[in-house]
C-alpha positions in Angstrom: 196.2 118.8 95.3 193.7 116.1 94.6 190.3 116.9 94.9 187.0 114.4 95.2 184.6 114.0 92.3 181.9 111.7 91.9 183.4 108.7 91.1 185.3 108.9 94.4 182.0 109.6 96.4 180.5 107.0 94.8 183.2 104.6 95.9 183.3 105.9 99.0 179.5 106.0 100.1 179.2 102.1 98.9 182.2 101.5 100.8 180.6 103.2 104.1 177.6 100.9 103.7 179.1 97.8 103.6 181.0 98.5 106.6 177.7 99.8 108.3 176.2 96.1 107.0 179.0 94.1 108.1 178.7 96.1 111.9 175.6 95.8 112.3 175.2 93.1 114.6 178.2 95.3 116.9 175.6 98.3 117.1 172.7 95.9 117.8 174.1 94.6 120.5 175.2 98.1 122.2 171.4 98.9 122.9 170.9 99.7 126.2 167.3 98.4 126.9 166.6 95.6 127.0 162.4 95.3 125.2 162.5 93.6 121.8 163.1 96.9 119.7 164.2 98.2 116.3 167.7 97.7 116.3 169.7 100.5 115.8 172.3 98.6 113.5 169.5 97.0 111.9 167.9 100.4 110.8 170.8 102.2 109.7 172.4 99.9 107.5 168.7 99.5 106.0 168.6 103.3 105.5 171.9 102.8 103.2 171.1 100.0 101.9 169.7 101.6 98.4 173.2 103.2 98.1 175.3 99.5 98.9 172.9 97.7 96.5 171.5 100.2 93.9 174.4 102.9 93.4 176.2 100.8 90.5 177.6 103.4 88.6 177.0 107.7 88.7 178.9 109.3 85.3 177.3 113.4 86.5 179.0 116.1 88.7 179.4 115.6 92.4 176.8 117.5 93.3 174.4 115.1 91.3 176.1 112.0 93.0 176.0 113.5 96.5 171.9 114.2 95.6 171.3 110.9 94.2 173.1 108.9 96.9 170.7 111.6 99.5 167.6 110.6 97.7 168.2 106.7 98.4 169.4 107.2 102.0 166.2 109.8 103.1 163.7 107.5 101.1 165.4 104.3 102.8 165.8 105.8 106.0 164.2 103.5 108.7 164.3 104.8 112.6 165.6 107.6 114.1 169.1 107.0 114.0 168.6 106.1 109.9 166.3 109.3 109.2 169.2 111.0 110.8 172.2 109.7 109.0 170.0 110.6 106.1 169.5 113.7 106.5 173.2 114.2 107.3 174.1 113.5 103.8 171.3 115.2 102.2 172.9 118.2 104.0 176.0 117.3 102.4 174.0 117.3 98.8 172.5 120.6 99.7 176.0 122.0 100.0 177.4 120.8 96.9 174.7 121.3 94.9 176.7 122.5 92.2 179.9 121.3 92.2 181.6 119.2 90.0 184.4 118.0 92.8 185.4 119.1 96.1 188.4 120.3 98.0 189.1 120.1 102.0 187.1 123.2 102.4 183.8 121.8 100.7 184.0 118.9 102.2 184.2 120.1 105.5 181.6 122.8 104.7 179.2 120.1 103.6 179.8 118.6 106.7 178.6 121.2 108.4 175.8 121.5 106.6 174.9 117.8 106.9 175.4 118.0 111.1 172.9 121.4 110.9 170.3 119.6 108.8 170.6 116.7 111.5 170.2 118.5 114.7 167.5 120.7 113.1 165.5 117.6 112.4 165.9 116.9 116.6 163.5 119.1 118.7 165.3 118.2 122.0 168.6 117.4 120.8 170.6 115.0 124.0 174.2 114.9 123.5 176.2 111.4 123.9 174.2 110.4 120.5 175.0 110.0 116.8 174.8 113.5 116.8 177.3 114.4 119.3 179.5 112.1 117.2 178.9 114.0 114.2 179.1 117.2 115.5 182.3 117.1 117.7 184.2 115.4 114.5 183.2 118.1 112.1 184.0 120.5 114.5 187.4 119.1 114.7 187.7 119.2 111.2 187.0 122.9 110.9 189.3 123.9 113.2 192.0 121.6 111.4 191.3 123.9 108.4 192.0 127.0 110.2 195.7 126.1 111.5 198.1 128.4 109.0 200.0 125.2 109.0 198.0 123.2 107.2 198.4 121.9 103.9 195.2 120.4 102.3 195.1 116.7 101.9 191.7 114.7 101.4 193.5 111.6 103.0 194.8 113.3 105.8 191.1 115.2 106.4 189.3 112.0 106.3 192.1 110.2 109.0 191.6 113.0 111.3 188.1 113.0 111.5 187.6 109.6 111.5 190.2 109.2 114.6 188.3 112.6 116.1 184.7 110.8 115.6 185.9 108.1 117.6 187.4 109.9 120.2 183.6 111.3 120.4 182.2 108.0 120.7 184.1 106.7 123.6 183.3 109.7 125.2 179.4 109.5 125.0 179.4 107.7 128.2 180.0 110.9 130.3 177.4 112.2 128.4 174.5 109.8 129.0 174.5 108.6 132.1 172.2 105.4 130.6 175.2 104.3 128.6 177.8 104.8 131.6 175.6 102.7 133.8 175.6 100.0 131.3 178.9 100.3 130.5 178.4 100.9 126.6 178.9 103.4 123.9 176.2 104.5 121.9 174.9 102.5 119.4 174.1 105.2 116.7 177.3 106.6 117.3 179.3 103.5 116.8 177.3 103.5 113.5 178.0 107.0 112.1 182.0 105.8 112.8 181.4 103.0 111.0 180.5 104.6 107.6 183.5 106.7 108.5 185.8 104.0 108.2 184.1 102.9 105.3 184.6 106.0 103.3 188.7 106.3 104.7 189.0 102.8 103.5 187.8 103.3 99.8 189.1 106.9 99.8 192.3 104.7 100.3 191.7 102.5 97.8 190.8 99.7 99.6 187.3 100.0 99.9 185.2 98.2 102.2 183.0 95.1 100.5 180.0 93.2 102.3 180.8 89.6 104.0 178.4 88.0 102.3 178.8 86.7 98.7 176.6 85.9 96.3 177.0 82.9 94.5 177.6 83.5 91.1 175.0 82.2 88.2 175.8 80.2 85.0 172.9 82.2 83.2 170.6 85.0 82.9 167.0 83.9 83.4 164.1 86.1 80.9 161.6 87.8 83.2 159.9 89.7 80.4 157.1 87.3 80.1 156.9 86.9 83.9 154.2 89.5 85.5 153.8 91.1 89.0 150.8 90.1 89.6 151.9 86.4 89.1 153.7 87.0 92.9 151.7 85.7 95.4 154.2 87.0 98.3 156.3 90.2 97.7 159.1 90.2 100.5 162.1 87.4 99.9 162.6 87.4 104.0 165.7 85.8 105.1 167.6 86.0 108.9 170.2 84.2 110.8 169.2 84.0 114.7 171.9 83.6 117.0 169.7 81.4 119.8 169.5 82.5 123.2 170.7 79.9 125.8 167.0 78.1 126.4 166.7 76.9 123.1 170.6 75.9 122.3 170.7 72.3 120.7 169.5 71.0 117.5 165.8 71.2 116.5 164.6 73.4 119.8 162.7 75.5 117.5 160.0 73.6 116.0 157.2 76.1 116.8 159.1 79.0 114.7 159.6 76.9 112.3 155.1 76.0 111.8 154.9 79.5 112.6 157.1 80.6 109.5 155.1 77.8 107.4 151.6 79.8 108.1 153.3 83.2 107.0 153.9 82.9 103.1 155.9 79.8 100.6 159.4 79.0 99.8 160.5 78.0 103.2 163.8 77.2 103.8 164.1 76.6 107.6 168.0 75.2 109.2 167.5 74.6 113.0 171.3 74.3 114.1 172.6 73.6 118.0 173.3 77.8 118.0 171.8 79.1 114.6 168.8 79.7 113.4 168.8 80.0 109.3 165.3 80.7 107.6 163.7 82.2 104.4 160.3 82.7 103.4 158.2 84.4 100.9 155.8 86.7 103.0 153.8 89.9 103.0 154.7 90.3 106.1 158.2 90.4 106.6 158.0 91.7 110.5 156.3 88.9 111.8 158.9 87.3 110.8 161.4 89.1 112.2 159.3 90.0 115.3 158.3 85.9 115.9 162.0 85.0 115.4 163.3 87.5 118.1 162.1 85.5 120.8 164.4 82.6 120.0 167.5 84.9 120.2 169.0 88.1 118.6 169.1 88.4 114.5 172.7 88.2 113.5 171.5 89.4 109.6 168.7 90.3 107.9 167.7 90.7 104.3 164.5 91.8 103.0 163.5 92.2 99.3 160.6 93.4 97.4 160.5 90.9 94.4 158.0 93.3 92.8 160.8 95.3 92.4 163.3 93.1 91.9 161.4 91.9 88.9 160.7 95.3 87.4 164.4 95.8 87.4 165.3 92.5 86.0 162.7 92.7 83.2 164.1 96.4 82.1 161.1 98.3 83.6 163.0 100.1 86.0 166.0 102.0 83.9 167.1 104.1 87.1 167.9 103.1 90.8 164.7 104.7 92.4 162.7 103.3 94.6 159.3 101.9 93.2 157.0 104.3 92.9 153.6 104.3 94.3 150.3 104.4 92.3 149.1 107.7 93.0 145.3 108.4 92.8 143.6 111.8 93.4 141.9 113.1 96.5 138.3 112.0 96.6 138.0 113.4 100.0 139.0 116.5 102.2 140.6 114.1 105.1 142.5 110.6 105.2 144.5 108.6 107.9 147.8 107.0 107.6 148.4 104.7 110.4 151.1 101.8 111.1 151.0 99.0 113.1 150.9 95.4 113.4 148.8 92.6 114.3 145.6 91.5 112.0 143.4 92.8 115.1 145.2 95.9 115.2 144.8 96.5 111.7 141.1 95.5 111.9 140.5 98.1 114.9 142.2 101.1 112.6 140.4 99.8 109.4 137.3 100.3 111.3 138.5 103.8 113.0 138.3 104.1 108.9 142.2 104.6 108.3 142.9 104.8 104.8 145.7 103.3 104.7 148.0 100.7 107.4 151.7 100.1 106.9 153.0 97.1 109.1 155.7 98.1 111.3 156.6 98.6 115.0 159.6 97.6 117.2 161.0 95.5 115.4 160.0 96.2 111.9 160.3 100.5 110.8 159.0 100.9 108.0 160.8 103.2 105.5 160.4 106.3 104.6 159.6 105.7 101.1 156.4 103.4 102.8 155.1 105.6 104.5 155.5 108.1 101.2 153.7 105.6 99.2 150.9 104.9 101.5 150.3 109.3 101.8 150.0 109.1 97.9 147.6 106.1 97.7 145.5 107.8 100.0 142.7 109.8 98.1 142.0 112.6 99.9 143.5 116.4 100.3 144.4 116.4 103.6 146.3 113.0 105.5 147.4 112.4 108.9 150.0 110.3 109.8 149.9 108.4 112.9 153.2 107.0 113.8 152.4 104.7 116.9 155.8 104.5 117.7 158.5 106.9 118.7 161.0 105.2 116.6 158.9 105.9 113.6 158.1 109.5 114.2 160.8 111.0 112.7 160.9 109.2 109.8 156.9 110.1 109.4 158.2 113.8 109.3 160.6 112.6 106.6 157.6 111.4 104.4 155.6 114.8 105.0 158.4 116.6 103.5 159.1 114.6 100.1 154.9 114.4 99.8 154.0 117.8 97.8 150.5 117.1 96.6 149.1 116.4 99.6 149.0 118.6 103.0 150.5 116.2 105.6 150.1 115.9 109.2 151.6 114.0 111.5 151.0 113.5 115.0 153.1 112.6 117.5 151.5 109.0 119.2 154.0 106.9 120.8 151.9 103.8 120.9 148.3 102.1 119.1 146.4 103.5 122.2 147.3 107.4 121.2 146.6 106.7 117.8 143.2 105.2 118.7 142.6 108.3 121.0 142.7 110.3 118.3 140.9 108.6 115.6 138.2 109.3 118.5 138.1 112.3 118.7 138.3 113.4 114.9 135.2 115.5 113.6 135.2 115.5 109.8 132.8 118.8 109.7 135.7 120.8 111.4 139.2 121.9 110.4 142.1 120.7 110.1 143.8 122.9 112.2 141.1 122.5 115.1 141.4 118.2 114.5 144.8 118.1 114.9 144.5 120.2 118.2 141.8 117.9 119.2 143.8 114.8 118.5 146.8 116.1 120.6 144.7 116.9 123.3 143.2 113.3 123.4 146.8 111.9 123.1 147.6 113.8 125.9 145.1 112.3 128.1 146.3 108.5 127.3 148.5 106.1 129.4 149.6 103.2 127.5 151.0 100.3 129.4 153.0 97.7 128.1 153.6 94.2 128.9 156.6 92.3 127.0 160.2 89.8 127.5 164.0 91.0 128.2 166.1 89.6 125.1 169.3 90.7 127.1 170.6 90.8 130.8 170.5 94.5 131.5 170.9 96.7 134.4 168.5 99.9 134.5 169.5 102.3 137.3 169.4 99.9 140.4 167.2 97.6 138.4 169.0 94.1 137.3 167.3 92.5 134.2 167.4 89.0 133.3 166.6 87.5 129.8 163.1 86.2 129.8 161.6 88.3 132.4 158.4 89.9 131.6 158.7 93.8 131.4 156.4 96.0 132.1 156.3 99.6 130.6 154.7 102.7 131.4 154.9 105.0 128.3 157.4 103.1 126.8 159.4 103.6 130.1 160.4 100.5 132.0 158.4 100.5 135.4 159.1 97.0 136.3 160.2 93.6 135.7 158.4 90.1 137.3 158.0 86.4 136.6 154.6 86.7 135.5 152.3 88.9 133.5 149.9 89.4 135.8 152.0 90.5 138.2 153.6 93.0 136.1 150.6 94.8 135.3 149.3 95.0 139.1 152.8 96.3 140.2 152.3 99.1 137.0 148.6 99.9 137.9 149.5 100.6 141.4 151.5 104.0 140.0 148.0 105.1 138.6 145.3 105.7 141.0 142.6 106.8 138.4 141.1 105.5 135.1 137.3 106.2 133.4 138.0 104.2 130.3 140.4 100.8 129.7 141.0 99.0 126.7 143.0 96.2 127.0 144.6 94.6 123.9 145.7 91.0 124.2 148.8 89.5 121.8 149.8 86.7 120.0 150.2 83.8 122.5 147.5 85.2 124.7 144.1 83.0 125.3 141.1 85.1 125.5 140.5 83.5 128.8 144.3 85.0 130.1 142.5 88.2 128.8 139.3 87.9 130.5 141.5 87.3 133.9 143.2 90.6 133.5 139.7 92.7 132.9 139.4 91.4 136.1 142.1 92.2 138.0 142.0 96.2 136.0 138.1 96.3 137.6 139.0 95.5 140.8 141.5 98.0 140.5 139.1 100.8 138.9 135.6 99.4 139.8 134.2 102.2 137.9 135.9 102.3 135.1 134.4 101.3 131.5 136.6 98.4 130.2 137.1 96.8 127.1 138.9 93.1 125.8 139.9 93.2 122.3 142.4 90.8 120.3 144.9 92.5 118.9 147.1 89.9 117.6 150.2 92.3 117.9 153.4 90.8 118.3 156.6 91.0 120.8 153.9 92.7 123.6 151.4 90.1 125.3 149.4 93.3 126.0 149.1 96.8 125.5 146.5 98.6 128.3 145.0 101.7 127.5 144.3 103.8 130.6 142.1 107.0 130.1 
């Protein structure tokens, strides 16, 4: 009876993230709404991409393979559906912690293991998601264990829960009524049967590769006498944009393109009738990403750190890990982490006297191992964590757990407004158990409204969407849809008949003047409410309204 060991994990976890990578414009596309967002394809293949591009070789016991191919997943992992793919296989690790290979019955129990450690990572678990998926093909698995008829073949495991995880996915419509109404599976889903394909295929012997090919090179260059700090601009950015049907035709795109020129060096910009090719060296990778969504939908994406890149080249780096950050020791009993993007945004936090900003938002999560190295830079005893997003909430929680020299905290705020809220309302004499109460509490009180585009025709309930329209959202729920901004935000205020306080933060491709107008329109809505205009420079949302 053949058995797995590590070489054959190896094989077969590579193998599951190239066919993530190569599908990952598939599980873009299957996102229900329709706002500029994180995409779910996006963020899981770059929560496996440390195992596609790092996991060369593994010559230990399975249980050290399984742990090191965890480590890069949960340190990689990048929204919700990532940190939870991640944990599913550092469940797996946990289980065969000490084994040296595995039969059907380990594999199955590790499994197990790896669905438990994913729905405990959940607090309100909804079913017709990635975990459904996982859950209903282990399940299968188990019972395919216990038939007296059964005689144990790895193969034949692997091809019945991969045909059982996708008889779960085509049932998650019935499940969430969202993804019936728009006639789609679910995206995360589709991607946790994608890495099950990929590990079939290589269990096979025919593992899965990534589409795109390097070209190969003549020589090998000598970065030893090339330093770090020599590199101006530290993310190699590069994206193909599949247009959207207003700018089809040949150079349409100019204005990306002077935007991309103002971001970092190296450009390379290819302005096709239907494609969109660019690279740039940046520091700020999701601008890029986030300017370049309003032209269409990214097909791929690649972002390097070439830091890191060059520490690994030059022999500095003998392992696979991540970079590590450069720890200091707590000065201080409390310090804020806080992410978000915009130079006005960052500006407002810097001054709320956060520690530490990590750029990310819709449509850039940062990683888990980000948000670890920005906890560790942060000299003080005690650091909160404010998220900002729900996408990046979970993989916050992730970071609390790996950091174990620092008491973490993270807070649960959905948007910059809660985060803002409270930084307000933090009293330095007090402690930390009464702050974070306090914060909560002053989350709790906030109503953020959003104003941003459809990048897809959608239909909501009884609500048709058309690309372009400006959305309006309510708590990052979708109240409405118009042909202007103003009207979107005096068909949103109309649902709320109170406010005391208003902060209204204006975006990139917003005059001050645009801003001004709106102030106006919120006072004549609340004459006695207190109301403030500031830049924020964010992208993909023209305004973000804080409503106290």
């Amino acid at each position: 009876m053949m058995k797995m060991n590590s070489s054959m994990y190896r094989d077969m976890v590579v193998s599951a993230a190239c066919s993530l990578d190569n599908q990952k414009d598939t599980i873009n596309n299957l996102n229900v709404f329709p706002v500029p967002d994180g995409d779910t394809g996006i963020n899981m293949s770059l929560t496996m991409s440390g195992v596609r591009d790092e996991f060369v070789s593994f010559g230990g016991t399975l249980g050290e393979c399984a742990q090191k191919a965890a480590n890069l997943m949960l340190r990689g992992a990048r929204g919700n559906s990532g940190v939870i793919l991640s944990l599913f296989f550092r469940g797996i690790a946990k289980a065969w912690v000490n084994l040296e290979e595995a039969d059907c019955q380990d594999i199955v129990k590790g499994f197990s293991r790896g669905v438990a450690e994913a729905y405990k990572a959940v607090m309100n678990p909804t079913e017709g998601t990635i975990l459904t998926v996982m859950r209903v093909m282990t399940e299968t698995a188990s019972e395919l264990l216990a038939q007296e008829q059964w005689e144990e073949d790895i193969q034949v495991l692997f091809d019945r829960m991969l045909t059982a995880a996708r008889e779960a996915l085509e049932s998650t419509p019935e499940l969430l009524p969202i993804l019936r109404q728009a006639g789609v599976v679910d995206s995360g889903g589709y991607g946790f049967v994608a890495v099950m394909e990929g590990m079939l295929a290589a269990l096979n012997g025919a593992p899965i590769t990534a589409e795109q090919t390097e070209s190969k090179q003549k020589g090998t260059a000598d970065f030893r006498t090339f330093q770090t700090e020599d590199i101006r601009y530290a993310y190699c950015t590069e994206c193909i944009v599949g247009k959207s049907p207003r700018y089809v035709g040949e150079n349409t795109t100019e204005d990306l393109h002077r935007f991309i020129m103002k971001l970092g060096d190296s450009v390379v910009y290819v302005d096709d009738s239907e494609l969109i090719k660019l690279h740039v060296h940046t520091n700020d990778p999701g601008r890029v990403l986030t300017e370049a969504l309003r032209y269409g939908a990214l097909e791929t994406v690649k972002i390097e750190n070439m830091k890191q890149q060059h520490s690994s080249l030059s022999g500095a780096a003998e392992t696979a890990v991540p970079q590590k950050s450069q720890e200091v020791q707590p000065e201080k009993k409390y310090g804020f982490v806080t992410v978000c993007m915009g130079q006005g945004m960052e500006e407002l936090f810097t001054d709320l006297a956060a520690d530490k900003i990590v750029c990310g938002g819709q449509t850039m999560n940062p990683s888990t191992d980000e948000i670890v190295r920005a906890v560790q830079e942060t000299p003080a005893e005690i650091v909160f964590i404010l998220p900002n997003n729900k996408n990046i909430y979970m993989v916050s929680q992730q970071a609390a757990r790996i950091v174990k020299n620092r008491h973490v905290v993270v807070l649960n705020t959905t948007s910059v407004p809660e985060g803002v809220a409270a930084m307000l309302s933090f009293d330095p004499e007090t402690d930390c158990a009464a702050n974070e109460a306090a914060m909560q509490a002053a989350i709790a009180h906030v109503t953020t409204l959003s104003v941003t585009y459809a990048v897809r025709d959608t239909k909501i309930g009884e609500t048709v969407i058309k690309e372009g329209e400006i959305l309006g959202l309510i708590d990052g729920k979708i109240a409405c849809s118009s042909a202007t901004r103003e009207d979107c935000v005096r068909e949103m205020i109309e649902s709320i008949s109170d406010a005391a306080v208003i902060t209204v933060y204006y975006g990139e491709g917003v005059e001050n003047a645009e801003a001004q107008e709106m102030s106006a329109l919120l006072q004549k809505r609340y004459p006695g409410a207190e109301i403030m205009v500031l830049c924020g420079a964010q992208p993909v949302y023209s305004y973000i309204i804080s409503i106290e």
